[in-house]
N, C-alpha and C positions, 0 to 999 in steps of 0.2 A: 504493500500500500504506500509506503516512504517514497520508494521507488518512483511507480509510477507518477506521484505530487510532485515529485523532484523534474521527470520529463514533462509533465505538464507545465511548469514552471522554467525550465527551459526552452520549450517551443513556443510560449508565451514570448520569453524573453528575446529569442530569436525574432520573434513574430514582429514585432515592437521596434527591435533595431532595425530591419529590414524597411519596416515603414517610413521610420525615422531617414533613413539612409535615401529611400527610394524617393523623399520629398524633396531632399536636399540637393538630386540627382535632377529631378524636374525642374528644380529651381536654377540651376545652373545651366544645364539645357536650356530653358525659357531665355533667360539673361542673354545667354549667347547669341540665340538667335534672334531675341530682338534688337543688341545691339547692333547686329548684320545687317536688318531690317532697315536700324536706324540708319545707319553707313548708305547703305542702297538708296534712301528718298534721298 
């Protein structure tokens, strides 16, 4: 039972970072490509 609270809490925490990680990722994307955008008008 330990166990499995322990994986659950892990793929939680995985789950969370990956979010965390994947917003930060769009956000830098977006940035970039609008200041391309910007460059381009």
């Amino acid at each position: 039972m330990i166990f499995k609270k322990r994986v659950v809490t892990y793929v939680a925490a995985r789950f969370l970072f990956a979010l965390k990680a994947g917003e930060s990722l769009v956000g830098l994307i977006d940035d970039k490509f609008l200041s391309e955008k910007a460059c381009q008008s």
